[in-house]
N, C-alpha and C positions, 0 to 999 in steps of 0.2 A: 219709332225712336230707338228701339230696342235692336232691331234690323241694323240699322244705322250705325248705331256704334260698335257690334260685331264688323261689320265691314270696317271701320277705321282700324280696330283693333288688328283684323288679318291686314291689311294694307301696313299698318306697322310692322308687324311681325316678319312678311314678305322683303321693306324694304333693307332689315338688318343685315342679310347679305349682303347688301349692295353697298348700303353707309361704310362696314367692316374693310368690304371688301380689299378681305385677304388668305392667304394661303401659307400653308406648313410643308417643310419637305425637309426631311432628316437626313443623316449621314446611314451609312447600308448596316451599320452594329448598332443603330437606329439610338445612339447616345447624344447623339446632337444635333438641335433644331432649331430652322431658320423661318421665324414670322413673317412674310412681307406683304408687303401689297399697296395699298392708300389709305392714311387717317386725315378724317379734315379736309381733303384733297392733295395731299401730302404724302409723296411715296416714301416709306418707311421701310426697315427691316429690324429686330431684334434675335438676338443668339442666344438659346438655353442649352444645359448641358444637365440629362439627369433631373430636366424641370428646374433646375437651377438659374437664375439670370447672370449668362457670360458678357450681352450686350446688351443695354437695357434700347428701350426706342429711339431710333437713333434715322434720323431723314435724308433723302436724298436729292440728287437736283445739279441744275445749273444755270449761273448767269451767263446769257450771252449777247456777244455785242446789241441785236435785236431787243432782247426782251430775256423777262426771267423765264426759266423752267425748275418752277419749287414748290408752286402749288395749282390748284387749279385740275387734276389728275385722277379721270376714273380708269379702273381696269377695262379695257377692252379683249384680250384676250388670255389666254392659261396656255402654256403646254408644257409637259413634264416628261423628262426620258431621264433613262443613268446607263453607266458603262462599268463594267469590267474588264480590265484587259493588263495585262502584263508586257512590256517594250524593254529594251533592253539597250541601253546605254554606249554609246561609242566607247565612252571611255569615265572614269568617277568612282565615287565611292561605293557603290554597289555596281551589277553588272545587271540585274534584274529589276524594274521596278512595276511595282501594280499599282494602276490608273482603277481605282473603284471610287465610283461618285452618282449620286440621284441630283438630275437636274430640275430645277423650276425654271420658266421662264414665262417673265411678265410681259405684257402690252401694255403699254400705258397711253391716253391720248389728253390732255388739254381740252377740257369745255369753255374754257375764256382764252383771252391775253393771245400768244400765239399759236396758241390750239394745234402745236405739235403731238406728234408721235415720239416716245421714247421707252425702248425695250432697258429692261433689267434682266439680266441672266443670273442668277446664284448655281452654285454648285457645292456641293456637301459630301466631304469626305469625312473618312473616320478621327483622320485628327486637323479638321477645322472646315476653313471657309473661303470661299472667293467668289465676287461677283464684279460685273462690268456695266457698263452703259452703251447701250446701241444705236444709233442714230441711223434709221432708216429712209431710204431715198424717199421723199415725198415733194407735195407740192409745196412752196413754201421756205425750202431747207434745200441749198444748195452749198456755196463756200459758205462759211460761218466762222466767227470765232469764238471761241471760250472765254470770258474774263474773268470769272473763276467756279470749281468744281465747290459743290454743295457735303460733299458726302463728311458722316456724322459717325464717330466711334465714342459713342454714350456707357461710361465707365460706370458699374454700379457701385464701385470701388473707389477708393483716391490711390490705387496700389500703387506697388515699388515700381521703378523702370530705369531699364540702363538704356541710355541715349547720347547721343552728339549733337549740339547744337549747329542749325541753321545756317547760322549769322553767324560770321568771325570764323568760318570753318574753310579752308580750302582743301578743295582734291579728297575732300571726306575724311581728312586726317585729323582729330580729335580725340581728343580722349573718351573713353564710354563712361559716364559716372550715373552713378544709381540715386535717383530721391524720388520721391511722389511725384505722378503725372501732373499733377494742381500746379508744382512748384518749376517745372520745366519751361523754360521759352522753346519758341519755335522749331521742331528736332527734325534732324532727314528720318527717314527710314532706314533700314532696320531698326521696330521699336520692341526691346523683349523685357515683358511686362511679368514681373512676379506678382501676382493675384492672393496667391495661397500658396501653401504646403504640396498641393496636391494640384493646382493649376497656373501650369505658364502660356504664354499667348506672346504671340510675335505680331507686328503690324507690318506689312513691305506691300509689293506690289509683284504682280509676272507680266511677263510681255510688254517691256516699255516699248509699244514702237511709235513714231512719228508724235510722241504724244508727250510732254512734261515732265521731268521729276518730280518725286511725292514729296511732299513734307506733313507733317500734321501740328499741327497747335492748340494749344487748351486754353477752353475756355468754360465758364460757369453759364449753364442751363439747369432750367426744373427739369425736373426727371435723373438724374445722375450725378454722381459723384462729384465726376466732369467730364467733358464731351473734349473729343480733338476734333478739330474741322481740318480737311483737307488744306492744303495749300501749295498751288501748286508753283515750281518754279517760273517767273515771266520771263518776255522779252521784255530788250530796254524799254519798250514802249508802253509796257503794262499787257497784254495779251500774253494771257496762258495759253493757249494752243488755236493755229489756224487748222482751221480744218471743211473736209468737202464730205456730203452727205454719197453714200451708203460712206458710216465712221463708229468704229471704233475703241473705245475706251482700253486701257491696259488693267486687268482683273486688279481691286483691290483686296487684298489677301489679311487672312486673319489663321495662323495657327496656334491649335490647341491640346494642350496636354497635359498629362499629369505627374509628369516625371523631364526635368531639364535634359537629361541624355535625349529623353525622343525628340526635343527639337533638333538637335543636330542632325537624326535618321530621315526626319521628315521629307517626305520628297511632292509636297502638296506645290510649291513653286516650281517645280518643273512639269508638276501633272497637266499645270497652268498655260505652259507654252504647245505651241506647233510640234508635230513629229517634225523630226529631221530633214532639210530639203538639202540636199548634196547627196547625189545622189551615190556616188565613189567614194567613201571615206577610207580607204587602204592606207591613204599615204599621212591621215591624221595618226599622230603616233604620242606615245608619253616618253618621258626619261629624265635624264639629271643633266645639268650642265653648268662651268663654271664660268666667271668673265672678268673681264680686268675693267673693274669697276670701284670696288672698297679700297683699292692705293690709293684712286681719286681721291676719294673722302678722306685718304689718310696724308693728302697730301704727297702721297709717294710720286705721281701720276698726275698730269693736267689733263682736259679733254679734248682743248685747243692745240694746236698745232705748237713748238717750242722747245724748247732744251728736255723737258722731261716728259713729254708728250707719250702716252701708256698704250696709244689705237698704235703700236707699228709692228713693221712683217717679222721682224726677230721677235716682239714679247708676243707678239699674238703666238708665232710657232711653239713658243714654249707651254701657253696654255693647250694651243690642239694636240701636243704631246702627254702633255701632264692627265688629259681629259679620255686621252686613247688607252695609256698605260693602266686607268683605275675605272673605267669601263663605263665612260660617260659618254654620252652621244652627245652636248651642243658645246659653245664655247660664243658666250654673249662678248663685244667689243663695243665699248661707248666711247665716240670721239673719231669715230673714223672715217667721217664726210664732213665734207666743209659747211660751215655756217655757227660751228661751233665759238669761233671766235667774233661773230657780228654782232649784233644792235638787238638785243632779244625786245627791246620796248618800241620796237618796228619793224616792219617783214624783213626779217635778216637772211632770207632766202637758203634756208636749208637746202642743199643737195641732197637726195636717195639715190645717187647712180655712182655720183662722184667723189672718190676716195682722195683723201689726203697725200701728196706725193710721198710719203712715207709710209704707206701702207697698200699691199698691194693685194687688193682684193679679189680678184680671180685667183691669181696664183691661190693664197691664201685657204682658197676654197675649196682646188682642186686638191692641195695640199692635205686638206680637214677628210677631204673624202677618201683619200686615198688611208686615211688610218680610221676608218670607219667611226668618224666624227662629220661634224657639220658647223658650218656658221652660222650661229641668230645674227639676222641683221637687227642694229637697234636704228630708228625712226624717230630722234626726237623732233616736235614740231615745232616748239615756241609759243605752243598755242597758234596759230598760222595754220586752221584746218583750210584757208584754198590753197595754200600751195602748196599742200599735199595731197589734197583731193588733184590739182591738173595735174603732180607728177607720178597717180600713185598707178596706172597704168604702163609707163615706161619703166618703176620699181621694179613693180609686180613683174611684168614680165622679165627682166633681167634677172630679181633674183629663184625666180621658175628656171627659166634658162639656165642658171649655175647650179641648181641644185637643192637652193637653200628655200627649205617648207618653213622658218617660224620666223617672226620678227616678234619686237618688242617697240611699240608705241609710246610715247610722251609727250604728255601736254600741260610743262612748267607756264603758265600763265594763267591768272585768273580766270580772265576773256578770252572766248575765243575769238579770232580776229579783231582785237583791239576792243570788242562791239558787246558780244552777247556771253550770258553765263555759260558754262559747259556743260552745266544740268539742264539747262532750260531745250525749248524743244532743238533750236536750232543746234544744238550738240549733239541730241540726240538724234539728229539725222544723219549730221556728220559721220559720229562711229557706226550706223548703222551700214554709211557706204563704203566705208572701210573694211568692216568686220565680210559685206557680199562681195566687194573687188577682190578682196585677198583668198574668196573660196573660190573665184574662178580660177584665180593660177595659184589651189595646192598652197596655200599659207593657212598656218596657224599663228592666229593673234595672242600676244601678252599685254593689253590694256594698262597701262599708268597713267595717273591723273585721267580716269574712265568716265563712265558713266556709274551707277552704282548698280551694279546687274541684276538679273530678275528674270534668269531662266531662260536666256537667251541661245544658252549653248546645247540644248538640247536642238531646237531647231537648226543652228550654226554650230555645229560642235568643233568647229575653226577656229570660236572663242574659248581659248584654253584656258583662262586665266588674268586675273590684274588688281591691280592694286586698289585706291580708295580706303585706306585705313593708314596708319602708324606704321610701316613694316622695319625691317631691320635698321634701313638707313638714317634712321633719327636716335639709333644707339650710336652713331657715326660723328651728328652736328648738332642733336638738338640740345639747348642750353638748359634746360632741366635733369640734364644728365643722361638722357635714353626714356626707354619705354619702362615704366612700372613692373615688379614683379608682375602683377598681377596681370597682366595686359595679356599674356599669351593663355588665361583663364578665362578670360571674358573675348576675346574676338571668337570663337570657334562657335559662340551662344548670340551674338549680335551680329556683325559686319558678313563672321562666315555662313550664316544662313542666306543670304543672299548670293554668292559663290563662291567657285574657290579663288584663293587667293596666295599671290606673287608674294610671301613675307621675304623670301629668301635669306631662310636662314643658316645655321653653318657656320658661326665663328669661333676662332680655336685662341685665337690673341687676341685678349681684351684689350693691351696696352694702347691707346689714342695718343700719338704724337698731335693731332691737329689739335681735336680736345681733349686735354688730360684727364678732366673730371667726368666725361661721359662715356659711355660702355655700355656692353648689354649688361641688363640687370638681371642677369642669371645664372645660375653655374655652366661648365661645360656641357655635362648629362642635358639640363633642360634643352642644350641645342640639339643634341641630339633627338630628343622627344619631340621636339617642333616638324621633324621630316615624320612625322604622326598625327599630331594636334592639327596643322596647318595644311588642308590640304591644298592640293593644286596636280594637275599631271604632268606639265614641266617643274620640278625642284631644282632650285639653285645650290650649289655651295659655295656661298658668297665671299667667303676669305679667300686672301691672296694666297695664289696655293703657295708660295713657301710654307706658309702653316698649317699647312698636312702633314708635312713631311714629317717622317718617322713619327706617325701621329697614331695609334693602334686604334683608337677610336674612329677615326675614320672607316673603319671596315665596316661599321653600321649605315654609313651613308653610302658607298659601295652597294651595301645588298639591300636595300631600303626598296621596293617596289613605288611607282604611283599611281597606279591603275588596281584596282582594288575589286574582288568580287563579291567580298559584305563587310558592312562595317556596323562596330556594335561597343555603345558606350557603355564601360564597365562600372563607374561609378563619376558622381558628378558633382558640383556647387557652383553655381557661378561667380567668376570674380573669386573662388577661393583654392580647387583643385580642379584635376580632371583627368581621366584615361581612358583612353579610347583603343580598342582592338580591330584592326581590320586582316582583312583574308589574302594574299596574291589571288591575282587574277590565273597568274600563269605556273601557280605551284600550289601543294597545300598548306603555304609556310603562313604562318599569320606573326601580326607586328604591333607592337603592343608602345604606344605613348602615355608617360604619367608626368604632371607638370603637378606646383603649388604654387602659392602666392609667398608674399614677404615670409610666411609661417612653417617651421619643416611640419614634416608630417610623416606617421606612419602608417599605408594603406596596404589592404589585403586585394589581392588579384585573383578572383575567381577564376579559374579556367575549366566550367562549364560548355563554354561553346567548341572544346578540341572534339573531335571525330571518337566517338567509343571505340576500346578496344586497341587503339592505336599510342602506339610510346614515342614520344617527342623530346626533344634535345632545349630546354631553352637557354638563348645567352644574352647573358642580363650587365648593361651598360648601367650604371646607377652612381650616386653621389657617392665619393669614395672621404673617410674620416679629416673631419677639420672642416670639410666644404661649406662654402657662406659666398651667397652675391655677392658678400658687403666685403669682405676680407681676402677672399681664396676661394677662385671661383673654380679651378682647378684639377683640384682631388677628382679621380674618376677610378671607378673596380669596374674589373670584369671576370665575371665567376659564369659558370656554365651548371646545369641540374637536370635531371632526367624529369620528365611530366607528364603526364596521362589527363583525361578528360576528369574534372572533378577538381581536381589540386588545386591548391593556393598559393600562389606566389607573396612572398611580403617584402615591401620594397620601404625605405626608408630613403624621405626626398628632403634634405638640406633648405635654410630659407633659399626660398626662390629657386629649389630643383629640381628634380626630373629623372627619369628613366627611361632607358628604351630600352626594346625586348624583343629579338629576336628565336622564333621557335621554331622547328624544324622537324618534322618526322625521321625517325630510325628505322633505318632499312632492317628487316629480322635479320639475323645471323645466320647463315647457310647452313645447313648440317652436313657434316665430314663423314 
């Protein structure tokens, strides 16, 4: 008897592995730790920080058309590797970045139901997480669909979060507003969660390919605050992703930190994507460039064809002039193919080849070039991704043929082709064929009305840039008056963690003939801070250049670099200030962005990071006496100071202002 119940006992004790069965693998400064494996039959994962719970248990899975995959799951295999390596950037906010990560990866297999195979991969950096789902070719698992993803982000918290809803949101243009994750409906991604003092956490996604937009939503579960469930964008028909086995997933991403600036430095969603496949990137290049776009909105200018038609060969010559004399390489023209004036609530057949009879688009080009300028071609679609997918080979090759490496993409309509969301997968394939036609013939993309990106341009670094948030032009029409003081506070911590982005800023006249009462809500200085705060490696300067003219502040946008070798957040709040310092790439000048919200402010400027030893020139663009969003947006100084590594700069920002800082190393004095 006694025999006997020792054997039960080690027989228990043996099977605790296997019930458990789970596994630990940390980030390499070994501060944060990801549990996963199977509970119950039930693949799980939890995130500690410091022994602290980041994620409390939190499950994973999927339904598909066949059958469930959510429980029923024992480990079948383990393996574990990590990397360090340092890769270095086409083009961005840093010019260097390090890839350090310890990998785990699960096997997982089904003992009942459809007794599939499904890998989990986690990987653990030092400031966070990302894991995926693996669908390996088996017997069983050929085409398949998804009808929806299981995964589970179990809050131990109800914390703060700035988000945009779902539903009622087009083209990702909402407002970010902050309350408890409990109290949120439905949010896309980018989700940036203030936890604590000491810990912020962002929710998105890398590498969306062939596969759904994220969304998450709360809901109440034991074990948590409150748990978000994935949700993934469908087709009309209800199917979240078709898909064929060896498939998949796009990492779901979790970053972690303890200070708001290092979310912006973060570079865990790029660690996330493919190295670069193109293999020639020479002809990918950065710069500034202007377009006759904002008279549109100001009513100066129609798009369509007409008495005041803004696409023609006399206004464009004056832009590729204006563009060449202040040392800008592009010059964007909206309105200059036909289809502008058709039937947008049915395939109104955009042309990409064929120019307006009043715009002469070769010349034009040869024109641009000959003053070491270029044309962005702009591509709106209509939403009508086929017929630009059949014309975008004859584009393509035409404007390779003329000269012109960038365009600019749009897609005003909900649906695409009358039919499907533009987040949903079938968009997501769309731009994806877009984004690899245009790297065959030497184009760089500017995405509008996008996808909402997720490190894509690492791989494609032909995707420069695009929109999906509020950008300038809603300080142009929208009936709330513009965009929030605070709005250029909080995009660089939510929307811009996902990538850079088209704000295109640069306005010098607030005056709105179309709409009187709306404008940018910020002083002049803050526009200038935004060619800082907002990155992107094509910059716009979106006002009608008459209002440059005799503008002195302009000289900031002039020598504003966009291709950057480090960037580094000097102090931070979200939704309330911010300043950011970045490096040239191509000098050792560094460029200093400080914005506020509704509230002035007085902040100190470390200047720590200058070169020891070394005397530098700064000139400081700042809110100049009386400046107010609300009143006199106007007022602008410009003072200049000698500066050495160490010094503080103290900059005083107006409601709703700004500064920008240009610094410059002093060549020594010769001795006579």
């Amino acid at each position: 008897m006694k025999m006997k119940l020792i054997a039960t006992l080690l027989a228990a004790v043996l099977a605790v592995p296997l019930a458990l069965a789970h596994e630990v693998v940390t980030s390499p400064d070994g501060h944060i730790s990801v549990t996963a494996g199977v509970k119950g039959g039930k693949p799980f994962y939890q995130v500690t920080r410091d022994g602290e719970p980041i994620i409390n248990t939190s499950y994973l899975g999927f339904e598909l058309n066949t059958g469930s995959l959510k429980d029923g799951f024992k480990v079948v295999s383990r393996a574990r590797s990590s990397k360090n390596e340092t890769w270095t950037q086409v083009w961005g906010e840093d010019k260097d970045v390090v890839n350090h990560y310890n990998e785990l990866r699960l096997g997982l297999k089904q003992s009942k139901g459809l007794k599939l195979r499904l890998d989990v991969v986690f990987r653990v950096f030092n400031d966070g997480v990302g894991f995926r789902y693996e669908f390996p070719k088996q017997a069983g698992l050929t085409d398949f669909q998804i009808m929806d993803e299981l995964t589970q982000v179990a809050m131990p918290t109800d914390a703060q979060a700035w988000t945009q809803p779902t539903q009622g949101t087009n083209y990702y243009e909402s407002l970010w507003t902050k309350a408890p994750l409990s109290q949120k409906p439905e949010v896309s991604t980018p989700i940036t969660i203030e936890a604590g003092d000491s810990l912020y956490m962002v929710l998105h996604d890398a590498n969306l390919t062939d596969y759904a937009s994220l969304n998450y939503k709360p809901v109440h579960m034991a074990g948590a605050a409150v748990t978000l469930v994935a949700s993934l964008t469908p087709w009309q028909n209800g199917v979240k992703v078709y898909a064929t086995a060896p498939f998949v997933t796009p990492w779901r991403t979790c970053i972690i930190t303890r200070k708001p600036g290092d979310l912006i430095t973060s570079k865990l969603m790029l660690n996330l994507n493919e190295p670069c496949k193109i293999a020639d990137t020479s002809w990918i290049t950065c710069g500034k460039y202007v377009g006759i776009w904002w008279g549109m909105h100001m009513k100066d200018y129609t798009w369509a064809q007409g008495p005041k038609h803004g696409a023609t060969t006399a206004n464009t010559r004056r832009y590729i002039d204006f563009a060449a004399r202040h040392g800008l390489k592009g010059v964007l023209v909206e309105g200059w193919n036909y289809g502008w004036d058709g039937d947008w609530t049915r395939d109104n057949k955009f042309s990409y080849t064929k120019a307006y009879p009043d715009y002469d688009f070769e010349g034009l080009q040869k024109y641009a070039l000959s003053k070491g300028v270029s044309l962005i071609a702009h591509n709106e679609t209509g939403g009508f991704a086929k017929t630009y997918e059949d014309q975008m080979e004859d584009a393509f090759s035409l404007y390779e043929r003329m000269g012109i490496h960038a365009i600019k993409t749009g897609y005003v309509n909900r649906l695409m082709d009358m039919k499907e969301d533009q987040h949903s997968q079938y968009g997501i394939r769309h731009y994806r064929k877009v984004i690899e036609a245009a790297a065959r013939h030497k184009i760089m993309v500017v995405n509008h009305e996008p996808a909402m990106p997720s490190g894509l341009c690492r791989t494609y670094p032909n995707l420069i840039s695009g929109e999906g948030f509020r950008g300038q032009e809603w300080n142009a029409w929208s009936n709330d008056g513009g965009n929030p003081p605070y709005h250029i506070c909080i995009l660089p911590f939510t929307r811009g963690l996902a990538g850079t982005m088209d704000f295109t800023p640069g306005i010098f006249n607030f005056t709105n003939k179309a709409v009187p009462k709306t404008h940018p809500q910020t002083t002049l200085a803050k526009q200038l801070a935004e060619y800082v705060l907002i990155y992107t490696p094509w910059q716009m300067a979106a006002d009608e250049i008459e209002n440059y003219e005799g503008q002195p502040a302009f000289q900031f946008i002039e020598d504003v670099p966009t291709n950057f070798e480090r960037t580094l957040v000097l102090n931070a709040k979200i939704g309330n200030y911010l300043t950011i310092a970045r490096k040239d790439r191509e000098s050792d000048n560094w460029y200093i962005g400080s914005a506020t919200d509704e509230n002035p402010r007085d902040l100190e400027l470390s200047l720590n990071f200058l070169d020891a030893g070394k005397q530098y020139k700064a000139m400081i663009y700042a809110d100049g006496p009386g400046a107010d969003y609300r009143t006199n947006p106007y007022p602008i100084t410009f003072t200049t100071q000698q500066v050495r590594q160490g010094d503080v700069i103290k900059v005083h920002l107006a409601p709703s202002g700004g500064a920008a800082i240009e610094i410059v190393p002093v060549l020594p004095v010769a001795n006579k």
